[in-house]
N, CA, C and O atoms as a GROMACS GRO file, in nm:
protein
  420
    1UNK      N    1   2.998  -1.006   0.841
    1UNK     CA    2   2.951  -1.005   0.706
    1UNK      C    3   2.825  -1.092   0.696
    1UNK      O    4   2.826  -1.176   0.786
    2UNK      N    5   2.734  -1.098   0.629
    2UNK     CA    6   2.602  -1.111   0.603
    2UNK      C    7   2.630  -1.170   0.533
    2UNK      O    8   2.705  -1.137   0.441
    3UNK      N    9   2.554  -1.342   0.562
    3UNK     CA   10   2.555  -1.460   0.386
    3UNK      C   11   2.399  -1.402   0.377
    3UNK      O   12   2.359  -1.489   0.300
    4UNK      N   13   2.324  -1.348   0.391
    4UNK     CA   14   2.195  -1.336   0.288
    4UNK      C   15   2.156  -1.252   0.272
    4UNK      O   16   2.177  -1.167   0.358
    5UNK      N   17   2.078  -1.216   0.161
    5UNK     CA   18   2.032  -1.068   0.158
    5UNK      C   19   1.934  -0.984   0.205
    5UNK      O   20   1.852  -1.043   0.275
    6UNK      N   21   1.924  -0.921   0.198
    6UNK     CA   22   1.804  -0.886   0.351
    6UNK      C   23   1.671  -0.926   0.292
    6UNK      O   24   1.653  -0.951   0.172
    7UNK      N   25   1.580  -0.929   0.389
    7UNK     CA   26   1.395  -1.007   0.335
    7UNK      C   27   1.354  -0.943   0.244
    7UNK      O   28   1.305  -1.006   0.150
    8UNK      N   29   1.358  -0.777   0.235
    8UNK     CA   30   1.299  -0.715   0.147
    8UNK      C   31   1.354  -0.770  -0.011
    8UNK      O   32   1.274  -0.799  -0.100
    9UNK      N   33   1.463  -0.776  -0.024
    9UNK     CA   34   1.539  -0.817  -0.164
    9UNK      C   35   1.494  -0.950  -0.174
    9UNK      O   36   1.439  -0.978  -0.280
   10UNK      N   37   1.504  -1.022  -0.105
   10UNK     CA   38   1.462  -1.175  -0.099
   10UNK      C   39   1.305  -1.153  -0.196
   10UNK      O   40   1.275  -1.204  -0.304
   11UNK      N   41   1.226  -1.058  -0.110
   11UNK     CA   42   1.076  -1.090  -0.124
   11UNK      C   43   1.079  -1.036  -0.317
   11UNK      O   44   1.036  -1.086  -0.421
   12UNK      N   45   1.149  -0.922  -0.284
   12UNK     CA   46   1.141  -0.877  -0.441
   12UNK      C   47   1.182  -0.930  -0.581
   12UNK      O   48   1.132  -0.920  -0.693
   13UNK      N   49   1.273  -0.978  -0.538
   13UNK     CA   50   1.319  -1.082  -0.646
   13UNK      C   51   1.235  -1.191  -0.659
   13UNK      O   52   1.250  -1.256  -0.762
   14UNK      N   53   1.155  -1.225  -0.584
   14UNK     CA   54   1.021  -1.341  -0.583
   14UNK      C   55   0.934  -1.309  -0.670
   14UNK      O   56   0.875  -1.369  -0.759
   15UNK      N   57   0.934  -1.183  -0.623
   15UNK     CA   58   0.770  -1.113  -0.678
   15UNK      C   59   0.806  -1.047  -0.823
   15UNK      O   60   0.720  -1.010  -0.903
   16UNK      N   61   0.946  -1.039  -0.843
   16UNK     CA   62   0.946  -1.008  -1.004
   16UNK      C   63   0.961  -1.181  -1.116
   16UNK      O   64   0.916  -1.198  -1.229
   17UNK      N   65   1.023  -1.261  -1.046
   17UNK     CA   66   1.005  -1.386  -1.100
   17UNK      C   67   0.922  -1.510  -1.110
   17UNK      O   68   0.921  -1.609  -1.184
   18UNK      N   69   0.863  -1.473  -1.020
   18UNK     CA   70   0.758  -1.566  -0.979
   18UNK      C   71   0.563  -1.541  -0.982
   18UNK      O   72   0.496  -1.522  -0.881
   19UNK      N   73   0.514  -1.549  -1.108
   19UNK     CA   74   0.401  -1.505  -1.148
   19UNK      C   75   0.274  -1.470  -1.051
   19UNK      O   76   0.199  -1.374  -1.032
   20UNK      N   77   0.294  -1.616  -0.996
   20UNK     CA   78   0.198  -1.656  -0.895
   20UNK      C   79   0.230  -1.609  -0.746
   20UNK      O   80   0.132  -1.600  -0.673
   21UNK      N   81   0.354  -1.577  -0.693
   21UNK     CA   82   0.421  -1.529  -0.566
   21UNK      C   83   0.374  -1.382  -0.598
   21UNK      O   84   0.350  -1.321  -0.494
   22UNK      N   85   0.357  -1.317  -0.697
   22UNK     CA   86   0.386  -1.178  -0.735
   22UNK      C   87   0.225  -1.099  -0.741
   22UNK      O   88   0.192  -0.983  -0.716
   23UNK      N   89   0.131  -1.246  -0.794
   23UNK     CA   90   0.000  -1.226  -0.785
   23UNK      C   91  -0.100  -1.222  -0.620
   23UNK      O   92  -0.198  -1.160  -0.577
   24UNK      N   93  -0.005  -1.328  -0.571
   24UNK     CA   94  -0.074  -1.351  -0.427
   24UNK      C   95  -0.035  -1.245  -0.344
   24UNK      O   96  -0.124  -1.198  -0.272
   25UNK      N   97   0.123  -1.177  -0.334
   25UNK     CA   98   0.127  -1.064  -0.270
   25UNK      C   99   0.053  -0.960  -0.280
   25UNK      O  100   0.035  -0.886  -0.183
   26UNK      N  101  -0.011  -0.936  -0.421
   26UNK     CA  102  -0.078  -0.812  -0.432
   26UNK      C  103  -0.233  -0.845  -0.353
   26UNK      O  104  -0.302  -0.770  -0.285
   27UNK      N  105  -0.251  -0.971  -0.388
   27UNK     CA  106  -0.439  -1.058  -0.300
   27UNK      C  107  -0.363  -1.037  -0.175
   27UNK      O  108  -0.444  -0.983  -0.100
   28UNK      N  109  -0.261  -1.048  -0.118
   28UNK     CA  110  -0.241  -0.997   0.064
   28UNK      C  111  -0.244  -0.904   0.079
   28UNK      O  112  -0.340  -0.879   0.152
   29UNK      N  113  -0.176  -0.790   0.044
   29UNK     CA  114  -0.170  -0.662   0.062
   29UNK      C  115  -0.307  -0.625   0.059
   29UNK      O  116  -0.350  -0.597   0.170
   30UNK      N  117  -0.408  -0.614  -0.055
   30UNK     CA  118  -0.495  -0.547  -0.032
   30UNK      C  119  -0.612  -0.643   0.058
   30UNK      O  120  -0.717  -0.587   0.089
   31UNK      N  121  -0.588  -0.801   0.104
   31UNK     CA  122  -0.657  -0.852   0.158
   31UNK      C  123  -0.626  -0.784   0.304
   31UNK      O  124  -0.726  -0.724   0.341
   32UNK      N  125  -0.529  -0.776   0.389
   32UNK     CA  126  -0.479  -0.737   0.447
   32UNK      C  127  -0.539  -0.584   0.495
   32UNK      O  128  -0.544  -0.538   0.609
   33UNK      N  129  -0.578  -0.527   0.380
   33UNK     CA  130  -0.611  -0.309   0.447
   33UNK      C  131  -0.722  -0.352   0.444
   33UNK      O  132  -0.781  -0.291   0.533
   34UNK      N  133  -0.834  -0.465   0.367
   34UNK     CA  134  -0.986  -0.468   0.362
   34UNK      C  135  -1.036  -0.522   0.559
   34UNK      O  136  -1.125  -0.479   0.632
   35UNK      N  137  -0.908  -0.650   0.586
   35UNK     CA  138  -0.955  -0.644   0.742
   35UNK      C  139  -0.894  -0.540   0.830
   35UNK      O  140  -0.860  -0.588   0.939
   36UNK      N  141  -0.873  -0.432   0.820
   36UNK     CA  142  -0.793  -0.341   0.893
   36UNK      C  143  -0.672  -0.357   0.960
   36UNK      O  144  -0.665  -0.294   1.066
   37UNK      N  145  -0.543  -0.443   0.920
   37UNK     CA  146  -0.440  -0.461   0.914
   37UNK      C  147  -0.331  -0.403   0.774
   37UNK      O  148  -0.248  -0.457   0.702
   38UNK      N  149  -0.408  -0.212   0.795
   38UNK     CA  150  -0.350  -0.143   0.728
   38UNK      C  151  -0.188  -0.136   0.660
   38UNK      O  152  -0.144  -0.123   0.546
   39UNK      N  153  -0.117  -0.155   0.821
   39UNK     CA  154   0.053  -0.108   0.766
   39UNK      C  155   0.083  -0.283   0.738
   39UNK      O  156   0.200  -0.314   0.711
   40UNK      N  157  -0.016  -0.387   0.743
   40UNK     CA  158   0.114  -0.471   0.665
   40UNK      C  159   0.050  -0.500   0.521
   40UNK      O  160   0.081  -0.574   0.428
   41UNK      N  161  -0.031  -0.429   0.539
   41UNK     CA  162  -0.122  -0.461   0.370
   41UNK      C  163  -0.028  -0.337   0.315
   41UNK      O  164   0.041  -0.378   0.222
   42UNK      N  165  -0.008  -0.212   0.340
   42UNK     CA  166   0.104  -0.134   0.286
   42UNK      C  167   0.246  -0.201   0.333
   42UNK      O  168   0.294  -0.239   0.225
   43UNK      N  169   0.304  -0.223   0.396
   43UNK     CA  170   0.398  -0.306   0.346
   43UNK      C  171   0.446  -0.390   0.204
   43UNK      O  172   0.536  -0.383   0.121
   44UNK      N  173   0.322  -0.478   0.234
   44UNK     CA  174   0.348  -0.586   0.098
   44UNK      C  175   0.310  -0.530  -0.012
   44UNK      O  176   0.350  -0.586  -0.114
   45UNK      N  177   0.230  -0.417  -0.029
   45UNK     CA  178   0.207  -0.328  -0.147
   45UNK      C  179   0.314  -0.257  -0.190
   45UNK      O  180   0.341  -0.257  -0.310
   46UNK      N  181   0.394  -0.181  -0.092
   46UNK     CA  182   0.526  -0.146  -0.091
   46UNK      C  183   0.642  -0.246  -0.174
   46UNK      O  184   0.736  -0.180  -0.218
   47UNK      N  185   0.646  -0.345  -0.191
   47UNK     CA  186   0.721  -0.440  -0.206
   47UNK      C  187   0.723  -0.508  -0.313
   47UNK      O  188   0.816  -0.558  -0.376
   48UNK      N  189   0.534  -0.502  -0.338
   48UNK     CA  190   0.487  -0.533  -0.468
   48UNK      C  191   0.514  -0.367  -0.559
   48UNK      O  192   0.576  -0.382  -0.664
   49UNK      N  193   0.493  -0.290  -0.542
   49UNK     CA  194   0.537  -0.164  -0.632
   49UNK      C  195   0.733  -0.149  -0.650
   49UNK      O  196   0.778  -0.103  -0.755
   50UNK      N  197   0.809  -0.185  -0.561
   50UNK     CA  198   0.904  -0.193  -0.576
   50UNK      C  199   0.963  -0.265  -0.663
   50UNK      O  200   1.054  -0.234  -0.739
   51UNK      N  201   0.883  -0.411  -0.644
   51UNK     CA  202   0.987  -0.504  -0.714
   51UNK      C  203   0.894  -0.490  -0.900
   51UNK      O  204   0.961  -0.526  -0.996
   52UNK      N  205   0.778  -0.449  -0.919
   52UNK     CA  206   0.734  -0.417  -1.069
   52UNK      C  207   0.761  -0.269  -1.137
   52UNK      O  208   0.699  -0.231  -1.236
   53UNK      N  209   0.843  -0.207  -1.082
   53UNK     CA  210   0.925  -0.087  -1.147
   53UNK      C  211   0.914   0.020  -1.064
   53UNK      O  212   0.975   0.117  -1.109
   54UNK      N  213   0.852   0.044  -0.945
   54UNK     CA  214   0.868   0.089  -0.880
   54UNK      C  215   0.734   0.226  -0.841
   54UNK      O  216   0.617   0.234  -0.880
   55UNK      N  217   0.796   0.294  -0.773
   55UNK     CA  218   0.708   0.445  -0.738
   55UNK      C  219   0.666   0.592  -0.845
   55UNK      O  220   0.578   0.677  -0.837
   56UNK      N  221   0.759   0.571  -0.926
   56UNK     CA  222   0.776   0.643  -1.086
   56UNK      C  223   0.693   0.562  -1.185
   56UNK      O  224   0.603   0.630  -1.235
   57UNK      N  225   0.698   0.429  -1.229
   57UNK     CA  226   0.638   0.373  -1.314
   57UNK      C  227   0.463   0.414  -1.262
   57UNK      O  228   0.380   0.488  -1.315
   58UNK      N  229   0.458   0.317  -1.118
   58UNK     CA  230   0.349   0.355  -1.053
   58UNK      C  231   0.243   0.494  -1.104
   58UNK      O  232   0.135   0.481  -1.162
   59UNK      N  233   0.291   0.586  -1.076
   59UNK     CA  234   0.300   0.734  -1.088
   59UNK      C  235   0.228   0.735  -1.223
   59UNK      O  236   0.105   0.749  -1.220
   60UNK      N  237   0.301   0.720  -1.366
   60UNK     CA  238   0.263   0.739  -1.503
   60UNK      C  239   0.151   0.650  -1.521
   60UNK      O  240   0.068   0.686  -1.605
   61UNK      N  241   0.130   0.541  -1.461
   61UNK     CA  242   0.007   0.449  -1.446
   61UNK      C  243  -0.160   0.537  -1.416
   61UNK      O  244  -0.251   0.553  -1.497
   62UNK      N  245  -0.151   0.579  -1.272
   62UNK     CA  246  -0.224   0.603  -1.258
   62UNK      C  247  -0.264   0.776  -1.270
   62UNK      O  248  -0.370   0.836  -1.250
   63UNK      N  249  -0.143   0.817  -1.308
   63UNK     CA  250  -0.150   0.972  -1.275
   63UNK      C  251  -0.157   1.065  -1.203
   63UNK      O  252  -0.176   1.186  -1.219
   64UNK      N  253  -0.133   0.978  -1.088
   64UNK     CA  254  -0.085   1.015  -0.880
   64UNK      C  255   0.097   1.112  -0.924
   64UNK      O  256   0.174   1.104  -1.020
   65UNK      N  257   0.097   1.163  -0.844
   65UNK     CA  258   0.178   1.225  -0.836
   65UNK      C  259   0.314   1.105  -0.716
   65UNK      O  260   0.286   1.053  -0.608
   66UNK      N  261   0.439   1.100  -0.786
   66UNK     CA  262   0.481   1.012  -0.716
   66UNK      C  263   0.505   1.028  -0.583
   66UNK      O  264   0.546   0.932  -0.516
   67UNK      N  265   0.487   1.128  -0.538
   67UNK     CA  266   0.546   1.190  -0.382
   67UNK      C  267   0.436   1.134  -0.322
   67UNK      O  268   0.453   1.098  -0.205
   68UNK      N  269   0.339   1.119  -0.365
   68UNK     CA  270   0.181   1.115  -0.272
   68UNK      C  271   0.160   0.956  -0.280
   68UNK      O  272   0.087   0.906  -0.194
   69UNK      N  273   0.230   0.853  -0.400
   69UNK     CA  274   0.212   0.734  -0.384
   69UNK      C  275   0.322   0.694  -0.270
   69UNK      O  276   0.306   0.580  -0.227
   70UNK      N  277   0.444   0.777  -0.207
   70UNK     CA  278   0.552   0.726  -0.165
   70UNK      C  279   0.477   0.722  -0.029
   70UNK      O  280   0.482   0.627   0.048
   71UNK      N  281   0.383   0.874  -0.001
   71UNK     CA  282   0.351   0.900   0.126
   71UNK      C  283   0.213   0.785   0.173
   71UNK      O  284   0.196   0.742   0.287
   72UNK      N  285   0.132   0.756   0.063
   72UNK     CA  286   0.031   0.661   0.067
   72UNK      C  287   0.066   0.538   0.121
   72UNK      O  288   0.032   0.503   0.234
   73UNK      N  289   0.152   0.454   0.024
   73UNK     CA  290   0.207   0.327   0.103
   73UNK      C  291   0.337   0.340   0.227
   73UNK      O  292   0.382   0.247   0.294
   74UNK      N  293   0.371   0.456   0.228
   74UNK     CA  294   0.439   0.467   0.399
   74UNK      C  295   0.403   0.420   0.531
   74UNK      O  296   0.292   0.382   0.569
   75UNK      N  297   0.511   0.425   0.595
   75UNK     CA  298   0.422   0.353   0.712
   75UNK      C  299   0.287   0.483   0.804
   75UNK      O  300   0.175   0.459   0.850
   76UNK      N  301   0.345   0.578   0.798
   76UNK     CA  302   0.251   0.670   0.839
   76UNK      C  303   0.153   0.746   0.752
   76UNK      O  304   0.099   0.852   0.782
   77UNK      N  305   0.136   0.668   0.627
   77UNK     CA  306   0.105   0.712   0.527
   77UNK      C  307  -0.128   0.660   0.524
   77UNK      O  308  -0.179   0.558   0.571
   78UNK      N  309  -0.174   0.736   0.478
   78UNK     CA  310  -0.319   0.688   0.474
   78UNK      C  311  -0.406   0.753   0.351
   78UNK      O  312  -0.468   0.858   0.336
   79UNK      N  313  -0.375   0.622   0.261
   79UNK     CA  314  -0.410   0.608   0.138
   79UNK      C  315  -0.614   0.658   0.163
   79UNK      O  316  -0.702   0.591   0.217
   80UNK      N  317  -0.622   0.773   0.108
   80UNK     CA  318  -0.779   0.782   0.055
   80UNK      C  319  -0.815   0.625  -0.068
   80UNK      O  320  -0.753   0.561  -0.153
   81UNK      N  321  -0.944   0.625  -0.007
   81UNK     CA  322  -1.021   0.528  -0.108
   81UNK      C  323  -1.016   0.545  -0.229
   81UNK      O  324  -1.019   0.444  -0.300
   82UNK      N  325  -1.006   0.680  -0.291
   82UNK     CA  326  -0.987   0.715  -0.440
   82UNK      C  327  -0.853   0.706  -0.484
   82UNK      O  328  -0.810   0.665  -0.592
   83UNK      N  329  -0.799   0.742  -0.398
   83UNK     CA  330  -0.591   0.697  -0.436
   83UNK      C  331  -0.603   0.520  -0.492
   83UNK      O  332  -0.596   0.464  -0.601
   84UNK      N  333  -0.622   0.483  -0.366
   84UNK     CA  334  -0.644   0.349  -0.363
   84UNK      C  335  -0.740   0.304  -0.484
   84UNK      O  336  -0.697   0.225  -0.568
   85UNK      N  337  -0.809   0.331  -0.489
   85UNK     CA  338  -0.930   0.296  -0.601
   85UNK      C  339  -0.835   0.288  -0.721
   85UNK      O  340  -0.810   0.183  -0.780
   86UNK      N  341  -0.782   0.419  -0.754
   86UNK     CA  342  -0.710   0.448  -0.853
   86UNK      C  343  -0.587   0.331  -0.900
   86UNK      O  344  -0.568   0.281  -1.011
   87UNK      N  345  -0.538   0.317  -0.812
   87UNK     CA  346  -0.376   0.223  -0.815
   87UNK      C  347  -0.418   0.132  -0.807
   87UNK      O  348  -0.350   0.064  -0.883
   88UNK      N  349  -0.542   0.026  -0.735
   88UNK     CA  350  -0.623  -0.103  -0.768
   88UNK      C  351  -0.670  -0.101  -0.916
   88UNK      O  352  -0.626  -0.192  -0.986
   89UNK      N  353  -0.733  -0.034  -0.960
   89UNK     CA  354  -0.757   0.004  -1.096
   89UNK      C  355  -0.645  -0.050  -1.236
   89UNK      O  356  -0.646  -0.131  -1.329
   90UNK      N  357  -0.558   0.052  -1.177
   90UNK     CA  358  -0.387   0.022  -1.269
   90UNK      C  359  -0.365  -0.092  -1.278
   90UNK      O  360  -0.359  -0.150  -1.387
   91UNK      N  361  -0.346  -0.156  -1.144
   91UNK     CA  362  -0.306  -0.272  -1.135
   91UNK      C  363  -0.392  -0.406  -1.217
   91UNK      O  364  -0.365  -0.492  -1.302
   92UNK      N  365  -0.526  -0.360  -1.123
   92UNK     CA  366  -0.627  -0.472  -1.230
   92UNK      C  367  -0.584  -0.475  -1.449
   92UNK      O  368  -0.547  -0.565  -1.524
   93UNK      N  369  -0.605  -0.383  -1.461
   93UNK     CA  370  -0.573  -0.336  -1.604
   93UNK      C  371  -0.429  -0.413  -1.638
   93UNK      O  372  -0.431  -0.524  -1.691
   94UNK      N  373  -0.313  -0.352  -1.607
   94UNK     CA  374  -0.197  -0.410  -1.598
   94UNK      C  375  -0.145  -0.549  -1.603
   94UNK      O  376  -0.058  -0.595  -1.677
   95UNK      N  377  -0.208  -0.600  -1.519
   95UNK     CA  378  -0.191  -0.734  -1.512
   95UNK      C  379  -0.313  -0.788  -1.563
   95UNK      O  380  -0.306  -0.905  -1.598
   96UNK      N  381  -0.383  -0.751  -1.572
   96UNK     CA  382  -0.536  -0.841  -1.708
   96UNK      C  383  -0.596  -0.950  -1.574
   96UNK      O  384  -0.600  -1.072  -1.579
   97UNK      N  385  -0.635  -0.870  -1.468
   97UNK     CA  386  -0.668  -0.954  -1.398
   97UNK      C  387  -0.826  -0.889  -1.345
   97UNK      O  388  -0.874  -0.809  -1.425
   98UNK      N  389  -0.896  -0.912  -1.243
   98UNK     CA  390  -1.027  -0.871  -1.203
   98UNK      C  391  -1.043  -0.870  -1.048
   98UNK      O  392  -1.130  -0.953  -1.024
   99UNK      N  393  -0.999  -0.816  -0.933
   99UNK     CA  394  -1.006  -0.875  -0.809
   99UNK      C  395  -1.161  -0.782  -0.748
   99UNK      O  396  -1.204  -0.667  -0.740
  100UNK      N  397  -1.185  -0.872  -0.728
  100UNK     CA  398  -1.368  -0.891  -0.587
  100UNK      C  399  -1.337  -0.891  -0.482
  100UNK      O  400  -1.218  -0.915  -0.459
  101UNK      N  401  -1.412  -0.870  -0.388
  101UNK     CA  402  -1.437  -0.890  -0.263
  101UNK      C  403  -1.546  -0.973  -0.230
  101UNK      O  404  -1.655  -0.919  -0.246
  102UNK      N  405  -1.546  -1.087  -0.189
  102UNK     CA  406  -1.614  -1.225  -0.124
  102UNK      C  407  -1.665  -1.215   0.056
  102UNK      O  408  -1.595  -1.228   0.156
  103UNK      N  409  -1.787  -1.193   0.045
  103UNK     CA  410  -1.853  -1.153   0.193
  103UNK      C  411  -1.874  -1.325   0.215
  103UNK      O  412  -1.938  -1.394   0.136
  104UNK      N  413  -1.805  -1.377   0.344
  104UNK     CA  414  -1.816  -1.491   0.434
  104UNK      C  415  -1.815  -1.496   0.553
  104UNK      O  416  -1.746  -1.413   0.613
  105UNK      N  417  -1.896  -1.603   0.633
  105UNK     CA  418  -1.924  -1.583   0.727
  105UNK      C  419  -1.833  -1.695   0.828
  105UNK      O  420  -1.847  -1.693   0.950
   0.00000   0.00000   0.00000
């Protein structure tokens, strides 16, 4: 028998209670696909859409069809720039936030 619950539940319950845990996952995930460490930037995007209502809510957001957001953040899945554009978009809006990209050397 298992005393804990598995990581994914762990992480999700973080990321729905925790403002700032919930904000920084979404700055990894997409920090994460900008250096080409695609499947764990979908991962934590995965995780972050899970634990804020999920692949359906997602869906009515941006107006993606939910099958194509399930196949996007999959692991074999390869989100076009306009998918992506789109669901960065939602998200920015959603949460009343603004995310950039910062060129350093």
């Amino acid at each position: 028998m298992a005393l804990t619950a598995p990581f994914s539940e762990t992480i999700e319950r973080r990321i729905k209670r925790d403002p700032a845990f919930r904000e920084g996952i979404l700055q990894d995930g997409l920090e994460a696909m900008w250096r080409g460490e695609v499947d764990l930037g979908k991962a934590l995007l995965r995780h972050y859409i899970h634990a804020t209502g999920g692949f359906e809510k997602l869906a009515k957001g941006t107006g993606l069809p939910p099958t194509s957001l399930h196949r996007m953040f999959g692991p074999k899945g390869n989100p076009t720039i306009k998918n992506l554009a789109s669901v960065v978009s939602h998200w920015q809006k959603k949460n009343k936030v603004k995310l950039r990209v910062i060129a350093t050397r």
